[in-house]
DOVEX-169948 format. One line per 8 residues: number of its first residue (from 1); for each residue y, z negated, x of N, C-alpha, C, O. Coordinates in steps of 0.2 Angstrom, whole numbers, plus 5000, padded with zeros to 4 digits. Layout:
# DOVEX-169948
NUM) Y:Z:X:Y:Z:X:Y:Z:X:Y:Z:X  ...
***
This chain:
# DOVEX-169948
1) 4062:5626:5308:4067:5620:5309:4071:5621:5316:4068:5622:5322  4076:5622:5314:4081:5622:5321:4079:5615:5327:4079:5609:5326  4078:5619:5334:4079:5615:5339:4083:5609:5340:4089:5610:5337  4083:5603:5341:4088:5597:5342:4093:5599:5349:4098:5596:5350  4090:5604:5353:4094:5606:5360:4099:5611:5357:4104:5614:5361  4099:5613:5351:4103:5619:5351:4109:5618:5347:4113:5622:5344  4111:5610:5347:4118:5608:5347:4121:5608:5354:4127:5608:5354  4118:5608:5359:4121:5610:5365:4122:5617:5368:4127:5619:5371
9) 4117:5620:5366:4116:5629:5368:4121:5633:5364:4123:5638:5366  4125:5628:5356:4128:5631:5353:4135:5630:5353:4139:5632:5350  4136:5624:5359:4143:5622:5360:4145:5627:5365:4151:5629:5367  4138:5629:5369:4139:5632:5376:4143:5638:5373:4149:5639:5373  4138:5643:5369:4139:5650:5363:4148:5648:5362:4152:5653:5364  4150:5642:5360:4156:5642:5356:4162:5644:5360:4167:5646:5359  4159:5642:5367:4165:5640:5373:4168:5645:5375:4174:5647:5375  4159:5650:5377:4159:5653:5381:4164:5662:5375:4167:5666:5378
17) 4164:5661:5367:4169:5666:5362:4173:5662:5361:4176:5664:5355  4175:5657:5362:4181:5653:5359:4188:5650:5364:4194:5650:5363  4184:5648:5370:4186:5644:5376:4193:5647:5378:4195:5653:5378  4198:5642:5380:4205:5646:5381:4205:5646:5391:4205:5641:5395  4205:5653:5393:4207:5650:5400:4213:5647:5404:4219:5649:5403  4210:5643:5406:4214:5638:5409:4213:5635:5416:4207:5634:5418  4219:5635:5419:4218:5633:5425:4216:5624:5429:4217:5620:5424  4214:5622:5434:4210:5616:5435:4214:5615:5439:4218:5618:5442
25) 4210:5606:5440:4214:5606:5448:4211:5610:5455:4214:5612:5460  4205:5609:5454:4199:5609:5458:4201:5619:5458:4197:5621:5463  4205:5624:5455:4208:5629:5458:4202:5634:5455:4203:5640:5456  4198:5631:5452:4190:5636:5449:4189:5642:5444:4186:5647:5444  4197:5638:5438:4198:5640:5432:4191:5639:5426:4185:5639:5429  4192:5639:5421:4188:5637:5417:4189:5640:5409:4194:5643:5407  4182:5640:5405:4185:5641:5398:4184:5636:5395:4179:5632:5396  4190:5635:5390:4191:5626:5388:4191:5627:5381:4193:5632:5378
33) 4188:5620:5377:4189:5618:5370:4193:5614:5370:4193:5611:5376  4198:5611:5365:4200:5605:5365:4197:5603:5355:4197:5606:5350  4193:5596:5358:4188:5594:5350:4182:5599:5350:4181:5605:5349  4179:5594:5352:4171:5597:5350:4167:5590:5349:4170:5585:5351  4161:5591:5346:4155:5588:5344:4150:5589:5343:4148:5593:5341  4147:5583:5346:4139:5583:5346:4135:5580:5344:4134:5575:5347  4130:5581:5337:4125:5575:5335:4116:5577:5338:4113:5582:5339  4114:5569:5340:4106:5570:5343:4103:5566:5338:4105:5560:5338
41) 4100:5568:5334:4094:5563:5333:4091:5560:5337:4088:5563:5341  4090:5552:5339:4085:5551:5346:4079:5548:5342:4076:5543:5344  4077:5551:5334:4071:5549:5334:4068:5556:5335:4062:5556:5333  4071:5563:5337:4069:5568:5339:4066:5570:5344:4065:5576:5346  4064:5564:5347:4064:5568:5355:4069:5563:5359:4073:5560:5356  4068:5563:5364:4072:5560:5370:4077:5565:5371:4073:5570:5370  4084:5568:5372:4089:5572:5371:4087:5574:5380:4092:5577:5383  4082:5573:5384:4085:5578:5391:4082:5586:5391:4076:5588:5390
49) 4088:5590:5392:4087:5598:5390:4084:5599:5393:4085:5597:5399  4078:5605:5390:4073:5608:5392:4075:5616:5394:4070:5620:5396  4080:5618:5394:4080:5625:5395:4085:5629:5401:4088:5634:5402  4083:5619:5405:4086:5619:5412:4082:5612:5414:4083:5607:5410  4079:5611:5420:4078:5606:5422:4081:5602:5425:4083:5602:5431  4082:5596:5420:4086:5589:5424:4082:5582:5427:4077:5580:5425  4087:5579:5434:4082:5576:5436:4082:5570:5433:4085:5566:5437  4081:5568:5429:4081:5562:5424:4081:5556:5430:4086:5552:5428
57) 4078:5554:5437:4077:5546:5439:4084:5548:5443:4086:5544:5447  4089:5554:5444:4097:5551:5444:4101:5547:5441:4106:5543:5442  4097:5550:5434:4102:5549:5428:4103:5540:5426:4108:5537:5424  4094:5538:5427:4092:5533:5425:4096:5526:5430:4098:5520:5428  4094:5528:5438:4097:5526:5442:4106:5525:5442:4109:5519:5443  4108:5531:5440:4116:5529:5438:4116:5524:5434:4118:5518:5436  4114:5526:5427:4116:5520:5422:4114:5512:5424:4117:5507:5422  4108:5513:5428:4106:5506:5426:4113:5503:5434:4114:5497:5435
65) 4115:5506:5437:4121:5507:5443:4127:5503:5438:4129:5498:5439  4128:5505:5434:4133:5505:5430:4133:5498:5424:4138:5496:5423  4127:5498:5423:4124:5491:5419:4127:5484:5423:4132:5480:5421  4122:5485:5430:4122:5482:5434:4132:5480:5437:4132:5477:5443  4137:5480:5435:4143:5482:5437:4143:5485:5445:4148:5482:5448  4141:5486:5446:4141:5489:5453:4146:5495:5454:4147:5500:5450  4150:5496:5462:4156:5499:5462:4152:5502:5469:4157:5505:5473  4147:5501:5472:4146:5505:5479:4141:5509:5477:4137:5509:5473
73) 4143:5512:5484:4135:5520:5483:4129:5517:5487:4124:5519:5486  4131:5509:5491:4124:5508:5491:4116:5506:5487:4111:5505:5489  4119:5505:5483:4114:5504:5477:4110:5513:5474:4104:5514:5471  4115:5516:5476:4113:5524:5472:4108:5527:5478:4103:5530:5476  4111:5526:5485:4108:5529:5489:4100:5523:5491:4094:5526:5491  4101:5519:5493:4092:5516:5491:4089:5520:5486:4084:5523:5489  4090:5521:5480:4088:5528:5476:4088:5533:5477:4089:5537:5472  4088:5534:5481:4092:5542:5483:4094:5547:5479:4092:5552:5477
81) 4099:5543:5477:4103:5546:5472:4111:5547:5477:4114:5542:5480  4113:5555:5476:4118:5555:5482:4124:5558:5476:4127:5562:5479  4125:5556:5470:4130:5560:5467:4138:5557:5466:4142:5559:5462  4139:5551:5471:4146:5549:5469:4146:5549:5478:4151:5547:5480  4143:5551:5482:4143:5552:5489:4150:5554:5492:4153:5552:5497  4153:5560:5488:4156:5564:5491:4163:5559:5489:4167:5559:5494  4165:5556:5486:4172:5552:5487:4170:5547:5490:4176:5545:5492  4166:5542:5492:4164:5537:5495:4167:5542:5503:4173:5543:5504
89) 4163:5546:5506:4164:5548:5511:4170:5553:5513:4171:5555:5519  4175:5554:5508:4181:5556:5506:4186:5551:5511:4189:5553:5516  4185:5543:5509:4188:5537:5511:4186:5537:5517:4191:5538:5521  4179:5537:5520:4179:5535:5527:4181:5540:5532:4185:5538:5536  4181:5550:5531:4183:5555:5535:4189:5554:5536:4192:5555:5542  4192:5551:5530:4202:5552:5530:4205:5542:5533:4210:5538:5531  4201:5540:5536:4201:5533:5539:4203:5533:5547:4201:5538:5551  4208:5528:5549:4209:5526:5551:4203:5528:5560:4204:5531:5565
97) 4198:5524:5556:4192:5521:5562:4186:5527:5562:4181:5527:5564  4190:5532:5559:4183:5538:5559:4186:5543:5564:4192:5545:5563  4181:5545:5570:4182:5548:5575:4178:5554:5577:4177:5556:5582  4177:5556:5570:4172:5562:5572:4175:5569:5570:4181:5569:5570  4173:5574:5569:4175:5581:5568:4179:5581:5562:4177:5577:5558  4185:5584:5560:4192:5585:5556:4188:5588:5550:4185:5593:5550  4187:5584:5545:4182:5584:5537:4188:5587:5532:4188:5586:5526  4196:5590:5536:4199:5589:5529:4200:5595:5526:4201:5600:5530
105) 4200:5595:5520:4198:5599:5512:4190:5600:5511:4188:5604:5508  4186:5595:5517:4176:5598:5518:4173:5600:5513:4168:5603:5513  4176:5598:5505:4173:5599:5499:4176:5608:5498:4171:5611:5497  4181:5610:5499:4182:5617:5500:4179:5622:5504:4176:5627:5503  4182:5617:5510:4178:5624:5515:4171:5623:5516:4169:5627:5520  4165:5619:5514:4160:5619:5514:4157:5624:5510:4151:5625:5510  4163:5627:5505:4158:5629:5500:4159:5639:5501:4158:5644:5498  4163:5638:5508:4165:5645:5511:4163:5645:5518:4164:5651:5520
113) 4162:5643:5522:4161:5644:5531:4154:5638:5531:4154:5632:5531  4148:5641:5530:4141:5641:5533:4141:5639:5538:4136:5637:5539  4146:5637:5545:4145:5632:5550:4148:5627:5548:4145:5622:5547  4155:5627:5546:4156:5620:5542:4152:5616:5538:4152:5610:5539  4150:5618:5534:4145:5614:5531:4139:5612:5534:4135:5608:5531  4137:5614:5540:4132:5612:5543:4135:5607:5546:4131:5602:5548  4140:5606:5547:4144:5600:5551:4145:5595:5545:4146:5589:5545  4145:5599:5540:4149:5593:5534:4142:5590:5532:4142:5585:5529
121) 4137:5593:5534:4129:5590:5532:4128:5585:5536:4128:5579:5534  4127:5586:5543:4127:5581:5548:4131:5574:5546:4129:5568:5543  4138:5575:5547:4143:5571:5546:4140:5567:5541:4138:5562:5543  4140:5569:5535:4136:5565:5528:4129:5560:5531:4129:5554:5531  4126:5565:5533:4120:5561:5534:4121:5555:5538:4118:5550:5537  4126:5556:5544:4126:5551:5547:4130:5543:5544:4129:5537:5546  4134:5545:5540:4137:5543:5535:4132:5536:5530:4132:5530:5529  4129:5541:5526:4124:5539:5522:4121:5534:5527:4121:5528:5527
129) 4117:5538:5529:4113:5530:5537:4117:5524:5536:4116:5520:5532  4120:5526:5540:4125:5519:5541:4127:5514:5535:4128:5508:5535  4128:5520:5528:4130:5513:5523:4123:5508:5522:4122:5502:5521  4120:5513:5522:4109:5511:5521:4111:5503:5528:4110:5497:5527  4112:5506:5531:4110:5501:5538:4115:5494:5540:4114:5489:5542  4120:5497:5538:4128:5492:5541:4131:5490:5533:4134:5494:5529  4131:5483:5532:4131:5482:5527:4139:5481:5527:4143:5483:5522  4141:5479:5530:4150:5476:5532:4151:5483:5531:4154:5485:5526
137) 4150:5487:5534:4150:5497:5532:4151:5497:5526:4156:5498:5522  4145:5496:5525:4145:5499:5515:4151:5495:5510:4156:5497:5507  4150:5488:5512:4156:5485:5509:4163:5490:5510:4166:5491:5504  4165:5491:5514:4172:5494:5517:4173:5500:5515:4178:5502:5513  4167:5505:5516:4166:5513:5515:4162:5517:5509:4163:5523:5507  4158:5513:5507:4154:5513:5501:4156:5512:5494:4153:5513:5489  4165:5510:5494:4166:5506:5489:4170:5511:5485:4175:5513:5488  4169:5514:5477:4172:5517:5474:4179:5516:5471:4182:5520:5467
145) 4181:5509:5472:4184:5506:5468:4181:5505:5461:4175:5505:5459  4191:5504:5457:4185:5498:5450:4182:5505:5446:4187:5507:5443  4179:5508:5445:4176:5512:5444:4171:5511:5435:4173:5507:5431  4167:5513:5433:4164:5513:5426:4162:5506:5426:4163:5502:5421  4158:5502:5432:4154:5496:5432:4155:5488:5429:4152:5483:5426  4164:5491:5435:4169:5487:5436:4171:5485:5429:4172:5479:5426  4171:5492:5425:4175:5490:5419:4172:5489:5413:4174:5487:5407  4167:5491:5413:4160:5488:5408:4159:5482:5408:4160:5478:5403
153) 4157:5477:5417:4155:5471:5416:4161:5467:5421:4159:5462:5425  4167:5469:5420:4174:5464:5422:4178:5468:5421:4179:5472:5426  4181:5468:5415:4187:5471:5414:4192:5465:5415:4191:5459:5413  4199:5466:5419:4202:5460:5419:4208:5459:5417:4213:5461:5421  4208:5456:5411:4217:5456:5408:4222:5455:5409:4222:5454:5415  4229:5454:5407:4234:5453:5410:4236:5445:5411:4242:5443:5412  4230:5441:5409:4229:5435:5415:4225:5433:5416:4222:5427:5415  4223:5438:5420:4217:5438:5425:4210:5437:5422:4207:5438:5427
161) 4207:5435:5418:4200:5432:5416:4197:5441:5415:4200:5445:5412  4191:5443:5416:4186:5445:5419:4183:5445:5411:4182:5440:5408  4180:5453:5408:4179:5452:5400:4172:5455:5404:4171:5457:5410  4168:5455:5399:4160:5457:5402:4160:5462:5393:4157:5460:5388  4163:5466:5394:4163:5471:5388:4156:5473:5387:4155:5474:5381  4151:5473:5390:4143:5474:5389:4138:5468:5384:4136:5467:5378  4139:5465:5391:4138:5460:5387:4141:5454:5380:4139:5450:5376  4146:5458:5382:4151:5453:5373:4148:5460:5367:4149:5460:5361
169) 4146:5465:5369:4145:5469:5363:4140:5469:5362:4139:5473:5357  4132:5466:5365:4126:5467:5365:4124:5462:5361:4120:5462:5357  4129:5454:5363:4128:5447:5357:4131:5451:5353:4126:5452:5349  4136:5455:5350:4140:5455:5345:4134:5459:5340:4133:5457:5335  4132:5464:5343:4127:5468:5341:4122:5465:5338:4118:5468:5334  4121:5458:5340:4115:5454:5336:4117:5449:5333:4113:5446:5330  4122:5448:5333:4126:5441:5328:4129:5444:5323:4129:5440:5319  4132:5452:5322:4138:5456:5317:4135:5463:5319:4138:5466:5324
177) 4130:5465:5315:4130:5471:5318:4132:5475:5313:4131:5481:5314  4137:5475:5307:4142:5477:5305:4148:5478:5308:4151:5483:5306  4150:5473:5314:4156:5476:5315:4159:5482:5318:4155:5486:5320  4166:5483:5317:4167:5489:5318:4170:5490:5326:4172:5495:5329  4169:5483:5327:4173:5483:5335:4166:5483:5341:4166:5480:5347  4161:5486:5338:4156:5488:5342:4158:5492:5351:4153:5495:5354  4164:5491:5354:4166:5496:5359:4168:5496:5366:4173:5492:5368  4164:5499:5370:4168:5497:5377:4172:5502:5379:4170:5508:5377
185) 4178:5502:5384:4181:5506:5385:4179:5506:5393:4176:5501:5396  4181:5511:5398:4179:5514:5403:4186:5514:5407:4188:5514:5413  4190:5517:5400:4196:5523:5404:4204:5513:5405:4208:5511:5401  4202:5513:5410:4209:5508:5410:4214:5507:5415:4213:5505:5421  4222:5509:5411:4227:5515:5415:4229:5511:5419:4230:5513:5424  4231:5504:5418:4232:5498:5425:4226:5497:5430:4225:5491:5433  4220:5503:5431:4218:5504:5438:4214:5510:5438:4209:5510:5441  4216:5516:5435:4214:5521:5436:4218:5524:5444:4214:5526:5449
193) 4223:5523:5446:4224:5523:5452:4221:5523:5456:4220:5527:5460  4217:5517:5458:4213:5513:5462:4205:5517:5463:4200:5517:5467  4205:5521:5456:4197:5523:5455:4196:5529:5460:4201:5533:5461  4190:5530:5463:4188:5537:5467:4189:5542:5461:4190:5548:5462  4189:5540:5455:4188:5545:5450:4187:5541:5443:4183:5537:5441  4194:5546:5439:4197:5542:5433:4190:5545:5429:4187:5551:5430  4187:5538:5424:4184:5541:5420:4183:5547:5416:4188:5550:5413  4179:5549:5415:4177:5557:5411:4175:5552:5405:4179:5552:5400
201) 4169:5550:5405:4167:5547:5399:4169:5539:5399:4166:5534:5401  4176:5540:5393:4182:5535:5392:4180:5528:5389:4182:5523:5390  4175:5529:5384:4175:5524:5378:4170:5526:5374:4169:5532:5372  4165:5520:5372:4160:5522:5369:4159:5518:5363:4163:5514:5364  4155:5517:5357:4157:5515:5352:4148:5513:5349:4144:5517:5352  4146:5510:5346:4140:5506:5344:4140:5507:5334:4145:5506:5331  4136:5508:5332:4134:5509:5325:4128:5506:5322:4122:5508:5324  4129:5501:5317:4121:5498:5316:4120:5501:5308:4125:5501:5304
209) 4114:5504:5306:4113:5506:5298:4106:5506:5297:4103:5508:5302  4102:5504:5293:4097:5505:5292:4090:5501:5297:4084:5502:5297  4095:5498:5303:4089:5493:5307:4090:5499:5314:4088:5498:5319  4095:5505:5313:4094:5509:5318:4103:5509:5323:4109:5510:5320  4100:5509:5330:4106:5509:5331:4109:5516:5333:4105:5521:5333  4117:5516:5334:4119:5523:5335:4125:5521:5340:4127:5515:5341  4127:5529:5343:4129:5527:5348:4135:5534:5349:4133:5540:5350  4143:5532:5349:4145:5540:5351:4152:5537:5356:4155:5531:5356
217) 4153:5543:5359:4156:5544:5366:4162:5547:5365:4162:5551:5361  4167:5544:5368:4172:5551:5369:4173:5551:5374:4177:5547:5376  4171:5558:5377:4172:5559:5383:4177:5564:5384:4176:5570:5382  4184:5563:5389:4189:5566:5389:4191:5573:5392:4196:5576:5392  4184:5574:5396:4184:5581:5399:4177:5579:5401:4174:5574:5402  4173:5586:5400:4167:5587:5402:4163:5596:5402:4162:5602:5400  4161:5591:5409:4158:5600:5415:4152:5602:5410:4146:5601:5411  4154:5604:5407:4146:5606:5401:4141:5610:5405:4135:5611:5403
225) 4142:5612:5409:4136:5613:5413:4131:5610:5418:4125:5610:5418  4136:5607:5421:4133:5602:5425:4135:5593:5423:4131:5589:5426  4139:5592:5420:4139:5585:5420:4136:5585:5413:4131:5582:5413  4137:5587:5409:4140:5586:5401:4128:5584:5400:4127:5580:5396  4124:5587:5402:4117:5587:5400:4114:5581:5403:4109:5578:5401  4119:5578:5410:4117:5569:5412:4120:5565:5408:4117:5560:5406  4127:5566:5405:4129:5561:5401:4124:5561:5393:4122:5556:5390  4122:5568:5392:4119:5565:5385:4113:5563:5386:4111:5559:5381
233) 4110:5563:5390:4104:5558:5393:4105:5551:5394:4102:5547:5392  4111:5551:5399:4113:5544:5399:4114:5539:5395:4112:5533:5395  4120:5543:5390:4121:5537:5384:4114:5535:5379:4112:5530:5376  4111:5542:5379:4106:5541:5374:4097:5537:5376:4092:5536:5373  4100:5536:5383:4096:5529:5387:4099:5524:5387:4095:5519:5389  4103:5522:5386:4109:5517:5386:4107:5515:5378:4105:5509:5375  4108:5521:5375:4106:5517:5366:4099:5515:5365:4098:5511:5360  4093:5517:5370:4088:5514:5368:4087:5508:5373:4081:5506:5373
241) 4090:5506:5376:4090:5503:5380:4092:5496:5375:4088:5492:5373  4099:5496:5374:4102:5493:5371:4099:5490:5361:4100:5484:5359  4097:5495:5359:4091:5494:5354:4087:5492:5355:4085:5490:5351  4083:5492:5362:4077:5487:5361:4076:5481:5365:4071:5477:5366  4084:5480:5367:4084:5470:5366:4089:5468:5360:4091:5462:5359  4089:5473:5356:4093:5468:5349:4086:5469:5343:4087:5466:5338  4081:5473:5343:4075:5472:5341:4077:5481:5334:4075:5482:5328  4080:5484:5337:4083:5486:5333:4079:5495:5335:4077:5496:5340
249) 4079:5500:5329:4077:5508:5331:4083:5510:5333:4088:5507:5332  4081:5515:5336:4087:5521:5337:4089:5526:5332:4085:5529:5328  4096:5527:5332:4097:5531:5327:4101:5538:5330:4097:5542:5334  4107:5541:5328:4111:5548:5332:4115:5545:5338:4118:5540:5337  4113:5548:5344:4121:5548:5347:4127:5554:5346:4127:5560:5348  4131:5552:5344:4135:5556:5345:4139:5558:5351:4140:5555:5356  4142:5562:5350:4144:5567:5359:4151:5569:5356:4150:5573:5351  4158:5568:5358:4163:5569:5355:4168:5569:5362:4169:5565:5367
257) 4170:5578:5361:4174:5579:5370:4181:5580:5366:4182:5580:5360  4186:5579:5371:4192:5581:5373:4194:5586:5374:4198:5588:5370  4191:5590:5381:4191:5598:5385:4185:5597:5389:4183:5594:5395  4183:5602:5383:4174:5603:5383:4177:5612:5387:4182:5616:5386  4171:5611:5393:4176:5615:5398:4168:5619:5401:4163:5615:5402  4167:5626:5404:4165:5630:5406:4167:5633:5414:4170:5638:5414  4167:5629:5420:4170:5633:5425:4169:5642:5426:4164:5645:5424  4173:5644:5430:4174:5651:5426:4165:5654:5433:4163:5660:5432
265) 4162:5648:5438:4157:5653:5444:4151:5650:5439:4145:5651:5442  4150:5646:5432:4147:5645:5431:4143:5649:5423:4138:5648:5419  4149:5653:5424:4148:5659:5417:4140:5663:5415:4137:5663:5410  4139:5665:5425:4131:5668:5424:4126:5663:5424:4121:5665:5421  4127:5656:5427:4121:5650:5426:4119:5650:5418:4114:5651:5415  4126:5649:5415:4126:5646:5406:4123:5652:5402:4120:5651:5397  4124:5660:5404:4121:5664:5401:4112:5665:5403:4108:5668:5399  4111:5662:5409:4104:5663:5410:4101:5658:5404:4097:5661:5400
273) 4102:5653:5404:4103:5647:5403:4100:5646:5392:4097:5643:5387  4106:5651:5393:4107:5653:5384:4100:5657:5384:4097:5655:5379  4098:5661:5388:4091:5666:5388:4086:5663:5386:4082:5666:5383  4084:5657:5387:4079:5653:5385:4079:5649:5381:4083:5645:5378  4070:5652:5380:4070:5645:5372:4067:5638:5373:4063:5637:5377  4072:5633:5368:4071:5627:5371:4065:5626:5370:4063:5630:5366  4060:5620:5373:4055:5617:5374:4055:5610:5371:4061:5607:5371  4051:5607:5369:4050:5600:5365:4053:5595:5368:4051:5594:5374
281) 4056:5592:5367:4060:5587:5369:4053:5582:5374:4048:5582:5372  4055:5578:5378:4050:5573:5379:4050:5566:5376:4055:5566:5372  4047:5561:5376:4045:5554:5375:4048:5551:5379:4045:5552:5384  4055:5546:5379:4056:5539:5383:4051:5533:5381:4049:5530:5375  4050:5531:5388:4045:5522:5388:4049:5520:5391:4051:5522:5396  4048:5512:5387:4049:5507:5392:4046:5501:5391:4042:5500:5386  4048:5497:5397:4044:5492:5398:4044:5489:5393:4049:5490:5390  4038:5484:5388:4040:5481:5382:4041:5475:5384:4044:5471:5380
289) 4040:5472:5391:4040:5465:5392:4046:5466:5396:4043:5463:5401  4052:5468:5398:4057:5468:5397:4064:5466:5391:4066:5470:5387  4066:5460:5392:4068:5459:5384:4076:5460:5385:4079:5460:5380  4080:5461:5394:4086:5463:5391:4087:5466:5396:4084:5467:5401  4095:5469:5394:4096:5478:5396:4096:5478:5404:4096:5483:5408  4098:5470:5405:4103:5467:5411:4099:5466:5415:4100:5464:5421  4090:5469:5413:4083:5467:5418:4080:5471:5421:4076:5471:5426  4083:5478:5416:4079:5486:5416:4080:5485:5424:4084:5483:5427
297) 4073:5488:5426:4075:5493:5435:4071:5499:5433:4068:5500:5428  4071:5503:5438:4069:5509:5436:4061:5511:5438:4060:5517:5437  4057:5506:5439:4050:5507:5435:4049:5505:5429:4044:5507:5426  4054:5500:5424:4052:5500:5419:4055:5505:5414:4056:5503:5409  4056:5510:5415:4059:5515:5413:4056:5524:5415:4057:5527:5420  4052:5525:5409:4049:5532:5411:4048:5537:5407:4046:5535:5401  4049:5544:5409:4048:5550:5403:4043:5553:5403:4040:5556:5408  4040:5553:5396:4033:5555:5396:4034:5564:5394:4039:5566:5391
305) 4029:5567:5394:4030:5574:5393:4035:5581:5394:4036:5586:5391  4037:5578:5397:4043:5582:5400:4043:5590:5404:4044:5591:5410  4041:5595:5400:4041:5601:5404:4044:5606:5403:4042:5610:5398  4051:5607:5407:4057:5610:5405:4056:5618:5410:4053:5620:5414  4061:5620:5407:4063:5627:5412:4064:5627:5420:4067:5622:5423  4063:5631:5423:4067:5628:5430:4073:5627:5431:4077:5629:5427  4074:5624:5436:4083:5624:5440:4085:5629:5437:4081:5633:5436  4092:5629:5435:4096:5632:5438:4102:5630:5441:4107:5626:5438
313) 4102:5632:5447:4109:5630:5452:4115:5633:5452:4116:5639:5452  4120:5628:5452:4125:5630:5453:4131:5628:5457:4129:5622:5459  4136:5628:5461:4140:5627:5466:4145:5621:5458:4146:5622:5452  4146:5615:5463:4150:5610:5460:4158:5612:5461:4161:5614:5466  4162:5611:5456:4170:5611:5458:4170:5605:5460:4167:5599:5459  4175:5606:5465:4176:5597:5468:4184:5600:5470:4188:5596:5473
***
């Protein structure tokens, strides 16, 4: 029986003989699909891929970030989770009130001049501190704009009242779980300006059959190597999340891209990557006295049996 990981390993295969290259913003170049698809069984295993190891309590931290509507890195970094770091610190470098060493293109040149980045390391750290310690800081400089959080739990209409898209789809889910307007939207073009970063994953959609819930994505661009293996963990903790305060199983998520994309420095990672054979998926738990999604923290949330291939590293486009 075919691996449950090797609808990802066979998207990678598809990219990597099909892919058109194309040029990026970030200047990296890429090989791209436009339309691809992905289905997980999540009563197969928990979907985090084993033939690279991911660090699952980012992932878990993000989402329950996101739940929680939250738009600052201070919640991320208590976690030490530092993955929206580098646009929070984007704002404070390129500010007014910051007085320190000239940070500008530091996402570029750090990834070329070995002193620079020792300065772009410092800089950060000290940065980080501060939003940790200085709360009027964090408020001012921490703040990603209306970002995924914003618009899951207050989307806000063209008079003004504040939608809790999460929340209205989670009653809905238990009053009409027929319906077909199961959907939260992410991508919203009267404040994508505002955002540190237009969503990638746009719009997700809920499906009830058989007692089991289901869950698919359309995600409008995705770094298949590095982002693309946290979102399918993400959504597919979000669906069991969400299935066990409506009393309900898990069913597929599905995974549905736009430009499903390969950076062109990460051709040799994706091949080491294809080298290996997948490993059994692991077991998600959660708390059972837990009874809504809006309560999850991140000890009630844990992967059991989890023993995946090593890192493999790779340089971020930014």
């Amino acid at each position: 029986m075919s691996h449950p990981e090797n609808v990802y390993l066979n998207m990678c295969r598809y990219i990597l003989e099909n892919g058109n290259l194309k040029e990026d913003r970030t200047g990296t170049g890429t090989r791209s699909v436009f339309g691809y698809q992905m289905r997980f069984d999540l009563n197969k295993g928990f979907p985090l891929l084993t033939t690279k190891k991911i660090p699952f309590r980012l992932i878990a931290s993000e989402l329950l970030w996101f739940i929680k509507g939250d738009t600052n890195i201070r919640y991320l970094l208590q976690h030490n989770n530092n993955i929206w770091n580098e646009w929070a610190f984007k704002n404070w470098v390129e500010s007014d009130e910051y007085h320190g060493p000239d940070m500008t293109n530091f996402g570029l040149r750090s990834l070329h001049d070995e002193q620079f980045s020792k300065l772009y390391e410092n800089e950060m750290d000290k940065f980080k501190a501060r939003v940790l310690e200085d709360e009027d800081f964090a408020k001012k400089y921490g703040e990603l704009g209306p970002v995924y959080g914003k618009q899951w739990r207050q989307w806000e209409n063209s008079r003004g009242e504040m939608i809790d898209q999460l929340k209205n789809v989670v009653e809905e889910i238990k009053r009409n779980p027929d319906s077909r307007r199961l959907l939260i939207v992410a991508y919203n073009p009267g404040e994508v300006s505002g955002m540190a970063l237009p969503p990638c994953h746009s719009l997700f959609q809920f499906y009830v059959a058989d007692g089991k819930l289901s869950c698919q994505l359309y995600q409008r661009s995705g770094d298949v190597f590095l982002g693309v293996p946290f979102n399918i963990a993400s959504y597919a903790l979000l669906t069991h999340l969400i299935a066990h305060e409506c009393g309900l199983q898990v069913g597929d998520f599905v995974h549905t891209f736009g430009d499903a994309h390969i950076y062109l420095n990460h051709i040799e990672q994706i091949n080491i990557q294809l080298s290996r054979e997948p490993l059994p998926f692991p077991t998600l738990k959660l708390n059972p006295n837990i009874n809504s999604v809006f309560n999850f923290n991140m000890d009630d949330i844990e992967i059991v049996d989890y023993h995946p291939h090593p890192t493999i590293s790779a340089p971020v486009a930014v």
